[in-house]
N, C-alpha and C positions, 0 to 999 in steps of 0.2 A: 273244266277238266284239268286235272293237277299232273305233271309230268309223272315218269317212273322210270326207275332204278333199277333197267332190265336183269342188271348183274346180281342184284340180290334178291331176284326172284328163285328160290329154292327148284329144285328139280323134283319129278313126283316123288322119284324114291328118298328123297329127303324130308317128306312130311310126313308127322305135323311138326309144327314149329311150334308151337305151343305147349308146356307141359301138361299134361292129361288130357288135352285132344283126340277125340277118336284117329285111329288109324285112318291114313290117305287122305285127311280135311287140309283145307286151305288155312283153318282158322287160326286168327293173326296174323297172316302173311301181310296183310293189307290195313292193319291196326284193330286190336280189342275191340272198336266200335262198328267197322266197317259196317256198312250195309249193301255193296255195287258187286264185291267178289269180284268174278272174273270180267263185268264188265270196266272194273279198273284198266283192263289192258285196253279200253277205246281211248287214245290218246288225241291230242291240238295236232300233233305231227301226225298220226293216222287218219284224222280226217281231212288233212290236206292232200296226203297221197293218192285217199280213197277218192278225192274230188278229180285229182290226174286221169281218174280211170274212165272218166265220160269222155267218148269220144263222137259219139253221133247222136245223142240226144234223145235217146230211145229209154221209157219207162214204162215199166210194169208192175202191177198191183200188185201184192202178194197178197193180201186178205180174201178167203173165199166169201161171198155173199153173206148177211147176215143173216142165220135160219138154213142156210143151203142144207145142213145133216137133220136136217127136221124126219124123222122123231128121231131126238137124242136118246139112250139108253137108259139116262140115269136123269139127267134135268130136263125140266118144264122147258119145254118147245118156246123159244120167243114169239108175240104175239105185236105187231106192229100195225096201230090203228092212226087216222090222221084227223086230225080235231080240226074245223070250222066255225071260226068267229065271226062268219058274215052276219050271222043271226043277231048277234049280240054291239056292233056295231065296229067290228075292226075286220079290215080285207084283207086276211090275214089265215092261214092253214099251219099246225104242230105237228108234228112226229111225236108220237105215244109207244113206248118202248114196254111193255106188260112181259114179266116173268125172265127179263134180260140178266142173263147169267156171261159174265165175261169170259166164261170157259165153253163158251157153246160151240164155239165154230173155232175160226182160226187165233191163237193165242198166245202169250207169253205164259209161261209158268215162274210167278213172281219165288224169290225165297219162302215166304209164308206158306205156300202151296205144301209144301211136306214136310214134316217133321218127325222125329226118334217118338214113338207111342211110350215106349217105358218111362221116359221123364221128361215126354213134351219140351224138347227142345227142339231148336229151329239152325239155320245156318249161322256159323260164328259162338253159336252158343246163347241164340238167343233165346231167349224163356216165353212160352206160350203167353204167360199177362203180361208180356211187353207188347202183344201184338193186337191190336185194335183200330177199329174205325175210325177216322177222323183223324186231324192233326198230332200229333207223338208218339204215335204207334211207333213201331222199327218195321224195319221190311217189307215197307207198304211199297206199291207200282209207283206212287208217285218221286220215290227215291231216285228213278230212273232218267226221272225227263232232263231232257240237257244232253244224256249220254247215250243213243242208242244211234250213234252217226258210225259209217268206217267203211271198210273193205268188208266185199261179201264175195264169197265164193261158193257156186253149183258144183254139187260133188253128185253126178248123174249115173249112181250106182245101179237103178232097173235099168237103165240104158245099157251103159257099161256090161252087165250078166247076159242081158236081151242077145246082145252081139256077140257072144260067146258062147252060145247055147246053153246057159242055165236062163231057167226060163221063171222067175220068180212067181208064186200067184200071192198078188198084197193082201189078197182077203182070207189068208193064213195066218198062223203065228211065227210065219218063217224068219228068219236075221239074217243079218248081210252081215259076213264076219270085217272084221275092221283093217282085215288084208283086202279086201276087196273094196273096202273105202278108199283105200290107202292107193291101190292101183288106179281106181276110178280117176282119181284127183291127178293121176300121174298123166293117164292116158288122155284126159282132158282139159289139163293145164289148171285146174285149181289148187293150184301149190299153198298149203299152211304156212301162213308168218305172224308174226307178234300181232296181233289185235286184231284179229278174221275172225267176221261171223263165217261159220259154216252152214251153210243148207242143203240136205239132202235128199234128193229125189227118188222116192223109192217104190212111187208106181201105185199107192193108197190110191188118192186123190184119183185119180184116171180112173180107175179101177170101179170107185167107188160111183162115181157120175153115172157108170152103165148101169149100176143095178136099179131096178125097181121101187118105188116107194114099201112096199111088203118085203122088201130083204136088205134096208138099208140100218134097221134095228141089229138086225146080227152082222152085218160089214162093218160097224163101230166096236161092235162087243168083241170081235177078232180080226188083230191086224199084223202086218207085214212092222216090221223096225230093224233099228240096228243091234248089234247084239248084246247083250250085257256084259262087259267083262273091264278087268283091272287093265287088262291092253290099250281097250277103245279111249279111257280118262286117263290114260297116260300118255298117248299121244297126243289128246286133245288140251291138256294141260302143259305139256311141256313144249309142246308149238305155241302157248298162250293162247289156244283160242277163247276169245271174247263172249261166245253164245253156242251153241247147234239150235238149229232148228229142220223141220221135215215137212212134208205132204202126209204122213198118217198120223193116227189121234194119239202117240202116245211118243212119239220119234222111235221107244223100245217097242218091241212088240207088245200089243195087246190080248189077254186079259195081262196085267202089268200083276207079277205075283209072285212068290219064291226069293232066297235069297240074292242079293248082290244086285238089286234092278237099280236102271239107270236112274230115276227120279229119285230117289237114296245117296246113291255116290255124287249124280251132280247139282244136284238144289242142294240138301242139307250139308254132304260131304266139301264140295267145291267152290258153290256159290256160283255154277255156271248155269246159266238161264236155259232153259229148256223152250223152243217154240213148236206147235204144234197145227197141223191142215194148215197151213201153209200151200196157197196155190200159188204150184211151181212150173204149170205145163206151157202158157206163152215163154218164160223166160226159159225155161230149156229146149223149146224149140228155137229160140233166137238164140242161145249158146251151140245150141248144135249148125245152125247154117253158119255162123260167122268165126266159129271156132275161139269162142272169147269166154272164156267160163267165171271173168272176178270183173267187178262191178263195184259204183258205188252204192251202198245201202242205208237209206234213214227210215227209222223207226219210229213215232212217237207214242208210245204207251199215254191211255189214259193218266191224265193228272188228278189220278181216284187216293186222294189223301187216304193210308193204312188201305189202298185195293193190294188183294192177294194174289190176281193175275190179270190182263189187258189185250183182248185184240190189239196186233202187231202195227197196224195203221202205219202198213211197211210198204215201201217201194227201192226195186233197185233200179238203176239208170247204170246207162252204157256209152 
């Protein structure tokens, strides 16, 4: 992890810094080649302070089950069988993973995940045949490993509404405006600083567990997020945040469609990681008893040479 130069990190209304950069992109902030974006802001000094933050030793999973949103909408349902070699002469059992898509359940959304359709370009300005399988790809998951260590903060915005009588339902297309992130964090002590993952609780996930196997195809296909707007990436940018991540499948509201959506502004525009079903319910019920909303958080993404996104393989500690 290479140090940074907080003072010449540009302010949003000051991008792009590049000439002929789309409007509001990060690209070049962080050099013509970059491939990490905003998780440059996970710093050697950030994960030493984020390490401060354990004080009782308490961990929790952030990955939901793998398969748990079975049947997915759009991708083949994972299919997990276990192979027996007693037959053959070894005392030995495999894990057989059939139809395993890294975007099934809970995930990072790598830069490759979205691109500009008019001329297939990607973040930084990378070009669709730079991006491939295997080692030299650009913008693969595996860019990642080493860097997804730091401070993470629960921003418990269904909670937060819950308590104030808006009464959010996740299995809408409804948004949490970014005033109401912005208070959540206040009232609950997840204060935004230079290289915080964010995560935000926004009541999907719960929501979802209750329905029925026969109504969990249409609880993917429409969901609850935060809201699209030049506001929410400009506070999320000029606080440095490192990542967002959520408990529903899209962090924005789902069917994700129309101008100005967030997987647009923050993959290709910013180069800020999107995390998605994200199970947040043990750790925000332990932020809500102890009144402790930031933690330390380690991630390790698949080391999938040119993968396009990774189960989060996240835990935060306390």
């Amino acid at each position: 992890m290479a140090r940074i130069d907080w003072k010449r990190i540009p302010r949003f209304a000051q991008l792009p810094v590049r000439p002929g950069a789309p409007p509001q992109s990060s690209w070049g902030v962080f050099g013509d080649d970059d491939q990490l974006g905003c998780l440059n802001f996970l710093t050697p000094e950030g994960v030493v302070a984020a390490a401060a933050l354990v004080k009782k030793g308490s961990v929790f999973r952030l990955d939901a089950p793998i398969g748990f949103a079975a049947p997915p909408p759009i991708r083949q349902p994972v299919r997990h069988s276990i192979r027996d070699y007693f037959d053959v002469g070894f005392s030995a059992l495999d894990d057989v993973l059939d139809n395993y898509n890294t975007q099934e359940g809970s995930q990072w959304d790598g830069y490759a995940h979205y691109g500009r359709k008019r001329d297939k370009l990607f973040y930084n300005g990378t070009r669709l045949d730079e991006i491939k399988s295997g080692p030299g790809g650009k913008l693969g998951i595996d860019q990642w490993k080493n860097k997804f260590v730091g401070r993470g903060v629960l921003i418990d915005v269904f909670r937060y509404c819950t308590e104030r009588g808006r009464v959010p339902d996740p299995l809408t297309d409804e948004s949490y405006s970014t005033a109401e992130l912005k208070a959540a964090g206040r009232e609950f002590g997840a204060e935004l600083k230079p290289g915080t993952i964010v995560l935000v609780r926004t009541g999907w996930m719960q929501a979802y567990l209750k329905t029925s196997i026969e109504e969990r195809g249409a609880a993917r296909r429409k969901s609850i997020g935060v809201e699209r707007s030049t506001e929410l990436v400009e506070w999320l940018w000029d606080n440095r945040a490192a990542a967002i991540g959520s408990d529903c499948p899209g962090v924005e509201p789902t069917p994700i469609e129309g101008k100005g959506i967030l997987h647009h502004r923050a993959l290709f525009l910013l180069g800020l990681p999107l995390g998605e079903m994200f199970d947040l319910e043990e750790l925000a019920a332990d932020c809500a008893r102890d009144g402790v909303a930031e933690f330390m958080l380690v991630s390790a993404p698949l080391n999938l040479q040119g993968g396009i996104a990774s189960p989060p393989n996240a835990v935060a500690i306390k």
